[in-house]
N, C-alpha and C positions, 0 to 999 in steps of 0.2 A: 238357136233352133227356131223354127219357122215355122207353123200350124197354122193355114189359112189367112196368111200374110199376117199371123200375129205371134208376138215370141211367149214358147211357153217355159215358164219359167220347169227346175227341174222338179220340187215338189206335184204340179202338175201331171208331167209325164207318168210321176209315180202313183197317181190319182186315178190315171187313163190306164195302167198297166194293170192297179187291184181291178179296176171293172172290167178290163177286158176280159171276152169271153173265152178268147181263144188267140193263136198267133195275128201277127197282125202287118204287113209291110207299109203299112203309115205307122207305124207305132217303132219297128227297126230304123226309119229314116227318121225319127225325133231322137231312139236312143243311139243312134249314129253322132246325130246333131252336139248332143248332149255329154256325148262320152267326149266328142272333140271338143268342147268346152273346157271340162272338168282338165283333160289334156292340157292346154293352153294355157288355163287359167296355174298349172301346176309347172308351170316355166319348160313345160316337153315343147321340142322343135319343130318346126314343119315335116321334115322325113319323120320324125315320130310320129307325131299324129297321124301321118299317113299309112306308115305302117300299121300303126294299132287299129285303124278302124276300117282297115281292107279298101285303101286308093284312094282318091280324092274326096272331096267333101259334092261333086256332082256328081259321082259311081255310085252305083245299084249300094243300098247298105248289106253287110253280112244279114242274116237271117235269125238275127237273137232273139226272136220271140219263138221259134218257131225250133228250136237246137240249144241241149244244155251244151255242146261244143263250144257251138258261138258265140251262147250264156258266159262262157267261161272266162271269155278275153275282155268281159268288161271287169272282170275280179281286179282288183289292185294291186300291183306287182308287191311279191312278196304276202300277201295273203292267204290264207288257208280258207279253202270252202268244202260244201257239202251238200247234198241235195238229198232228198227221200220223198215218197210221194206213197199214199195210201188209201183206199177207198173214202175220207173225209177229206183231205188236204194233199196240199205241196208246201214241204217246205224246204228253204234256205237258209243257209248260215254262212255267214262270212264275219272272221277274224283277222285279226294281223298276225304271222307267225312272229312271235317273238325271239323263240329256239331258234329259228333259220340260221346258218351259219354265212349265211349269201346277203341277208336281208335284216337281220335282225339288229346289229346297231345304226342301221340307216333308221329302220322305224323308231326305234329309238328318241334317234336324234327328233326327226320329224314330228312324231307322237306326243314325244314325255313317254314318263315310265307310264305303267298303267295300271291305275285306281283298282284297287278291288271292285268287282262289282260292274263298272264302267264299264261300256260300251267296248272301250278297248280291250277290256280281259275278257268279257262274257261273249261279247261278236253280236253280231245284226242277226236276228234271227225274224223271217220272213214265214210263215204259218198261211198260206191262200187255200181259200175255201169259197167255191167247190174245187177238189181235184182236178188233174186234166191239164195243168198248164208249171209243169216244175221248170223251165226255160224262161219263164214270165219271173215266177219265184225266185229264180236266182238273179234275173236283171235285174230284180227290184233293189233284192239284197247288195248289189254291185253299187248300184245309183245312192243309195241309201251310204255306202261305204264312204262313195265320193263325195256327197255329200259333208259326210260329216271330217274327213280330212280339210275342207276346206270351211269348217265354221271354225 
C-alpha cells in the first residue's frame, strides 16, 4: 500500500479510518491496497485478488468508505457481520460463523476452535464516535479481522 510514496503499514490505515471525518477515496485506494495484501499474503490468486477488490490494483477502488455494500466485501469469507448506527455511534461487528455449514470446518481448520471469550467467539466489535460513518465502521472491523487472521 502506497501513501505518499511511503507504505502504510495496516495498523495505520486503521488509525486514518478512526479519524476520518467522513468517506474518503484516498482512504478506498489504501483499503484496496490493503485488502490486496491481506489477499495475497492469504495464498488467494491473481484472478482472486482481482475479483475481490473490483479489477486491477491500477482501477478506480470500490467505494468502501463511502457504502456499507462495499463495506461488506472486505468481511472475510465465511464471516458473520453487522452494522447499527445511532445518534452517539457506528458500530461494527464481525465474527467467524462457526455454525456455517459451507465455512465452518474450514474456519476451524484455519482458526483453532475458539477460546471462550476470544476474539474468535466474542467477534471484533468496532464502536466510532461521532456517528455518521457505519461503512468506515465496518471496514475497520473488516481490517481488524484480517488482521488478526494473520497474527
Amino acid at each position: 500500500m502506497e501513501d505518499e510514496g511511503v507504505t502504510m503499514s495496516s495498523e495505520e490505515l486503521i488509525t486514518r479510518l478512526e479519524q476520518a471525518r467522513g468517506p474518503s477515496r484516498d482512504l478506498d485506494e489504501a483499503i484496496k491496497m490493503a485488502h490486496a495484501a491481506f489477499l495475497i499474503s492469504g495464498g488467494a490468486k491473481r484472478d482472486e485478488v482481482i475479483a475481490a477488490v473490483g479489477g486491477g490494483l491500477s482501477d478506480d477502488p470500490r467505494p468502501y468508505t463511502f457504502s456499507v455494500d462495499h463495506a461488506t466485501t472486505l468481511v472475510p469469507s465465511g464471516w458473520v457481520w453487522k452494522v447499527g448506527t445511532c445518534c452517539v455511534s457506528d458500530d461494527a461487528w464481525v465474527v467467524p460463523d462457526w455454525n456455517s455449514p459451507v465455512h465452518g470446518a474450514r474456519l476451524r481448520r484455519e482458526l483453532g476452535e475458539p477460546a471462550s471469550g476470544s476474539i474468535w467467539d466474542s467477534g471484533i466489535d468496532v464502536d466510532l464516535r461521532p456517528s455518521g460513518r457505519p461503512a468506515i465502521a465496518l471496514c475497520i472491523a473488516a481490517l481488524k479481522a484480517h488482521q488478526a487472521m494473520r497474527a
